[in-house]
ROSE-967474 format. One record per atom (N, C-alpha, C): residue in three letters; atom name; x, y, z. Coordinates in Angstrom, 1 decimal. Layout:
   dose   logu        u        v        w
    Ala     CA        X        Y        Z
...
END
This chain:
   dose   logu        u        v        w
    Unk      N      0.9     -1.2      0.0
    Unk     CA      0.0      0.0      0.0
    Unk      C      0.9      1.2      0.0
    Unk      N      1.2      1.7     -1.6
    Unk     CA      2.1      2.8     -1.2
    Unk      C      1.5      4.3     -0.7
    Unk      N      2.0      5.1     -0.2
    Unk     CA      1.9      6.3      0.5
    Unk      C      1.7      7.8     -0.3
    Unk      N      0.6      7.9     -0.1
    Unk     CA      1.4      9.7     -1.1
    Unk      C      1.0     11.0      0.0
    Unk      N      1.3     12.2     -0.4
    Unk     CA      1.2     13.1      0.2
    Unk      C     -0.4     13.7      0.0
    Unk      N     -0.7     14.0      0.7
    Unk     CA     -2.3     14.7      0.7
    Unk      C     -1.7     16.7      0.6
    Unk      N     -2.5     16.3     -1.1
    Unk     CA     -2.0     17.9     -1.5
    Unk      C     -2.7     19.2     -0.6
    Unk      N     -3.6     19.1      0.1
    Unk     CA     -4.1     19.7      1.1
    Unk      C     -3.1     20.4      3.1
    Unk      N     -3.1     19.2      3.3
    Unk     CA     -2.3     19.3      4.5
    Unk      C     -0.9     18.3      5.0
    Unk      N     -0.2     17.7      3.6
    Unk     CA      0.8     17.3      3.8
    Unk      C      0.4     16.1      4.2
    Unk      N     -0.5     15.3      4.9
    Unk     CA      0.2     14.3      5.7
    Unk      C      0.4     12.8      4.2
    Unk      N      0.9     12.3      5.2
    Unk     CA      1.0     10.8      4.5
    Unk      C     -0.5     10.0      4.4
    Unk      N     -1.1      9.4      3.3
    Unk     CA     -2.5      9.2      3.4
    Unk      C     -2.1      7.8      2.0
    Unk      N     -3.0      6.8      2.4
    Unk     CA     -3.1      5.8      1.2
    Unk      C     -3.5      6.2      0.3
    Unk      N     -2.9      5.5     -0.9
    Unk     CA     -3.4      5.8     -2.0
    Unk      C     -4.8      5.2     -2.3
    Unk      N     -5.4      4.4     -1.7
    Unk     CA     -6.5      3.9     -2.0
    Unk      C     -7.8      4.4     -1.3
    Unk      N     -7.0      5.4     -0.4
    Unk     CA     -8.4      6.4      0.5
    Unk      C     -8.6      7.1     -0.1
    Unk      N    -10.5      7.4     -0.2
    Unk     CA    -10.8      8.2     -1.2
    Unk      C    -11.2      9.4     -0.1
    Unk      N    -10.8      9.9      0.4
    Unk     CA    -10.1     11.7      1.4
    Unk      C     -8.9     11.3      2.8
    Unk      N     -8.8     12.2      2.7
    Unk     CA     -7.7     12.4      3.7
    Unk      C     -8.2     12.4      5.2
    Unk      N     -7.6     11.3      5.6
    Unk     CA     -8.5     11.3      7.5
    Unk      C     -8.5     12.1      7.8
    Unk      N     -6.7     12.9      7.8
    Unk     CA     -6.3     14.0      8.4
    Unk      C     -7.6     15.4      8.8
    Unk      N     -7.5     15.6      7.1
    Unk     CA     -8.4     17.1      6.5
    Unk      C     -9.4     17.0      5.6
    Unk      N    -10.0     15.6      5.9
    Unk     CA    -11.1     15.2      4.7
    Unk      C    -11.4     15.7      3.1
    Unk      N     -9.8     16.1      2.6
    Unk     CA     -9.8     16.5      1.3
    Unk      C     -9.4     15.5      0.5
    Unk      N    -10.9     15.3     -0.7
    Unk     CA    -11.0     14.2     -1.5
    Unk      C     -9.8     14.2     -2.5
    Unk      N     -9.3     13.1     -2.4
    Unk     CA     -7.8     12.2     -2.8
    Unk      C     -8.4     12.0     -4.7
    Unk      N     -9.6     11.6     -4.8
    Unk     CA     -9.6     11.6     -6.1
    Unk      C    -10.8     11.8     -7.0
    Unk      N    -10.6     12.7     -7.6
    Unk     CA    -11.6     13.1     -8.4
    Unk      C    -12.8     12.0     -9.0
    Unk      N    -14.0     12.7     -8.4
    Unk     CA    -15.1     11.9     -8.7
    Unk      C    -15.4     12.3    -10.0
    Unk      N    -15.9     11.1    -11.1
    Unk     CA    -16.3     11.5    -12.3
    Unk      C    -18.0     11.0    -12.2
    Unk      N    -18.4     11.9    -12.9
    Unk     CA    -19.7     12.0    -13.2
    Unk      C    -20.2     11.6    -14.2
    Unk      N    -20.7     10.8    -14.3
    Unk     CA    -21.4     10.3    -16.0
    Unk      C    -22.7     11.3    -16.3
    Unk      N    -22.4     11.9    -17.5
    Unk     CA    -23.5     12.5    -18.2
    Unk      C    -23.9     12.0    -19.3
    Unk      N    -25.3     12.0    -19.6
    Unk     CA    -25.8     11.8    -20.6
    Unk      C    -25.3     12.5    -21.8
    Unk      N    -24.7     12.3    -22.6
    Unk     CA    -23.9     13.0    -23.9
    Unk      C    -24.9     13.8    -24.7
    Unk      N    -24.1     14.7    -25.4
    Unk     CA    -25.0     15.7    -25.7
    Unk      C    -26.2     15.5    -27.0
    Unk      N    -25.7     14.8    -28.1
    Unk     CA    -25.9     13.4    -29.0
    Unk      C    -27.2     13.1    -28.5
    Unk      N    -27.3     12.2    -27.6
    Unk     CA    -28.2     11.3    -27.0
    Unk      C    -29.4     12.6    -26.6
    Unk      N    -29.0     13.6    -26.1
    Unk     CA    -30.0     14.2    -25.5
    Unk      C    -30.9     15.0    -26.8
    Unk      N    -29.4     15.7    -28.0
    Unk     CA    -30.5     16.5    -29.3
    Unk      C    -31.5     15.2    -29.5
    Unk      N    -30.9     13.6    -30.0
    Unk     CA    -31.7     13.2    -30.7
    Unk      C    -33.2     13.1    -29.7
    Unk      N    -33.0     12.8    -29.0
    Unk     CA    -34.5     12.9    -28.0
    Unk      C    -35.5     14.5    -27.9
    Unk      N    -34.9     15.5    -27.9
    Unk     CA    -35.3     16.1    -28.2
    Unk      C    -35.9     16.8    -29.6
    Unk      N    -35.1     16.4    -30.4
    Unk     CA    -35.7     16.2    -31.9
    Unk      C    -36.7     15.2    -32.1
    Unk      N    -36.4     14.0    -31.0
    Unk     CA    -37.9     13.0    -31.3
    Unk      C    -39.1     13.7    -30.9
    Unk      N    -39.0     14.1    -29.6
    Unk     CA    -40.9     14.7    -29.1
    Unk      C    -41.0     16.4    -29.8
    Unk      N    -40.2     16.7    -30.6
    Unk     CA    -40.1     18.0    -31.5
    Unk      C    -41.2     17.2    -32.9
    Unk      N    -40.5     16.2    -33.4
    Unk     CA    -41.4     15.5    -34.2
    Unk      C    -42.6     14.8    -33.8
    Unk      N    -42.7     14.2    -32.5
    Unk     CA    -44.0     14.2    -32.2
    Unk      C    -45.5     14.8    -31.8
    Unk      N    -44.2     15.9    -31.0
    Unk     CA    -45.5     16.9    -31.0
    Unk      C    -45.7     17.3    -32.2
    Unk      N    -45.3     17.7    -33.3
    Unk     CA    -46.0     18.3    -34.6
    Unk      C    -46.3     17.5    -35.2
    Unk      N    -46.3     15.5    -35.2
    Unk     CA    -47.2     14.6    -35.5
    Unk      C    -48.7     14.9    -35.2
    Unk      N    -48.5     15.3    -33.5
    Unk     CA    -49.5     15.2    -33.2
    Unk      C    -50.5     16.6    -33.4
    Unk      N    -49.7     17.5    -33.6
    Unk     CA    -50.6     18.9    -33.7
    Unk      C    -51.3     18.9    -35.3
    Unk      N    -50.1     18.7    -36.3
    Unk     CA    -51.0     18.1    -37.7
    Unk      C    -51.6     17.8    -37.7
    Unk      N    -51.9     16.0    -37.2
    Unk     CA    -53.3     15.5    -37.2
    Unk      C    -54.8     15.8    -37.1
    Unk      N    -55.0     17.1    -36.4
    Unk     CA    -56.1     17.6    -36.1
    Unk      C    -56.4     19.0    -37.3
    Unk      N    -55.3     18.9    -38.1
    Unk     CA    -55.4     20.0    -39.4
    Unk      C    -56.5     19.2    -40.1
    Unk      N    -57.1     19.7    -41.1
    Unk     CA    -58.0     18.8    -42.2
    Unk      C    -57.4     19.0    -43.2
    Unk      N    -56.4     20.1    -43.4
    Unk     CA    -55.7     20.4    -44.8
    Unk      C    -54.1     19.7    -44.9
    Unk      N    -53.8     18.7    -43.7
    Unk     CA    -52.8     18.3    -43.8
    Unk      C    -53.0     16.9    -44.1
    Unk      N    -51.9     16.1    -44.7
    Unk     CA    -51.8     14.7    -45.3
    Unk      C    -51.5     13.6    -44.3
    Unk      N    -53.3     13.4    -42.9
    Unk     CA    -52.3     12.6    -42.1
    Unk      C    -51.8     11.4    -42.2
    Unk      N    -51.2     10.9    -43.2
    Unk     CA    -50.3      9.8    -43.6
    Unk      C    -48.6     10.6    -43.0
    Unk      N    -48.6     11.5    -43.0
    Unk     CA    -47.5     12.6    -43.0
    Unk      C    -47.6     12.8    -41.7
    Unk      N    -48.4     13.0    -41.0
    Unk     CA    -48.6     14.0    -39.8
    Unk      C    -47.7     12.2    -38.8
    Unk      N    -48.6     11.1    -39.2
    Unk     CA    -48.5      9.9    -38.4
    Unk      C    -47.1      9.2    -38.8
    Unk      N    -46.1      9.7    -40.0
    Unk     CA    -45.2      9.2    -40.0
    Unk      C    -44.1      9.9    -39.0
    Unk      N    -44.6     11.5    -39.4
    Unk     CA    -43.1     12.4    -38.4
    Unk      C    -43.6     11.7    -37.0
    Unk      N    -45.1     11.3    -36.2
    Unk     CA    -45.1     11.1    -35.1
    Unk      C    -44.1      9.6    -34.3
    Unk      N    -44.7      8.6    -35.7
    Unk     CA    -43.7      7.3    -35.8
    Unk      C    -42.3      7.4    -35.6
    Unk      N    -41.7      8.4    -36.7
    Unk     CA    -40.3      8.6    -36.4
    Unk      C    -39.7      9.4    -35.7
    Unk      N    -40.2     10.2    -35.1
    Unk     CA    -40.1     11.1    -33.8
    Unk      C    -40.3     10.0    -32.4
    Unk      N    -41.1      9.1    -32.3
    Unk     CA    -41.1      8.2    -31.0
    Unk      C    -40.1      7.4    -31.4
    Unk      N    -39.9      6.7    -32.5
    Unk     CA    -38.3      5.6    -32.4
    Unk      C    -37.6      6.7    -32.2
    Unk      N    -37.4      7.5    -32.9
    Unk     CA    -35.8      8.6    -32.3
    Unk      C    -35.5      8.5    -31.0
    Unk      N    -36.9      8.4    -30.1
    Unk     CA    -36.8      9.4    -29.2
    Unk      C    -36.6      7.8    -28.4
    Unk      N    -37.3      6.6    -28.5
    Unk     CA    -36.9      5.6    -27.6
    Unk      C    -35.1      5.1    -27.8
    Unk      N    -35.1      5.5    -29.2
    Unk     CA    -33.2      5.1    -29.7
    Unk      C    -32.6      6.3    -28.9
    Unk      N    -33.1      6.8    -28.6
    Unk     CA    -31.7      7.8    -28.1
    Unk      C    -32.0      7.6    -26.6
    Unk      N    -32.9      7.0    -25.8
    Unk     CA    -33.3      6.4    -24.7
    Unk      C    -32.5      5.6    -24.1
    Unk      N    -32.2      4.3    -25.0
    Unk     CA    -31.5      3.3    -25.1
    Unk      C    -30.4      3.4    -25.1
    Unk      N    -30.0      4.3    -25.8
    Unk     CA    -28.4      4.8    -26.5
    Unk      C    -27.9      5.3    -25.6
    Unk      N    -28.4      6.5    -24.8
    Unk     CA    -28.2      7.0    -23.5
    Unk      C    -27.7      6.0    -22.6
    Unk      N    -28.7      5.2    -22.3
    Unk     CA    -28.9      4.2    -21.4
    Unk      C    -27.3      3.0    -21.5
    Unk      N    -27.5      2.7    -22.7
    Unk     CA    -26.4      2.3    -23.5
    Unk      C    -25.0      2.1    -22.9
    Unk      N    -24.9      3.9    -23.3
    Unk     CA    -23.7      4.3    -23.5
    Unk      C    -23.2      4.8    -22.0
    Unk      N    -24.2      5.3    -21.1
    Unk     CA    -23.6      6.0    -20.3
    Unk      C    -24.2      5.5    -18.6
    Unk      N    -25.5      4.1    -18.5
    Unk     CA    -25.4      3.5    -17.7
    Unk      C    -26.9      3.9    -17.0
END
């Protein structure tokens, strides 16, 4: 168990303690998993397309074959980038 210096107050502290008994100054940077930024446009681009699936639909002048595809491909986007998130980052 080798020894290092605790950049805080000098003392001697293991390297496998995560802060310093001494001065409770954390020994190693905690990393934080974020959902990437990727993962988050495409989800947001999904209920962008669903909502305006859904708001078309109720047009009479619009082609809802059209209105129910952006809605279709707007919810896969939006469960794939769900996934992908999930996936990728836990």
């Amino acid at each position: 168990m080798p020894l290092i210096k605790c950049p805080e107050c000098g003392k001697d502290v293991s390297d496998k303690a995560p802060t310093c008994p001494n001065c409770a100054y954390p020994l190693h940077a905690q990393v934080i998993e974020a959902t990437g930024k990727k993962w988050k446009m495409m989800q947001v681009v999904g209920i962008l397309l669903m909502l305006g699936g859904c708001s078309t639909m109720f047009d009479k002048n619009m082609n809802h074959g059209l209105s129910a595809g952006a809605f279709g491909i707007g919810f896969w986007l939006f469960i794939g980038a769900r996934v992908g998130a999930w996936w990728h980052h836990g």
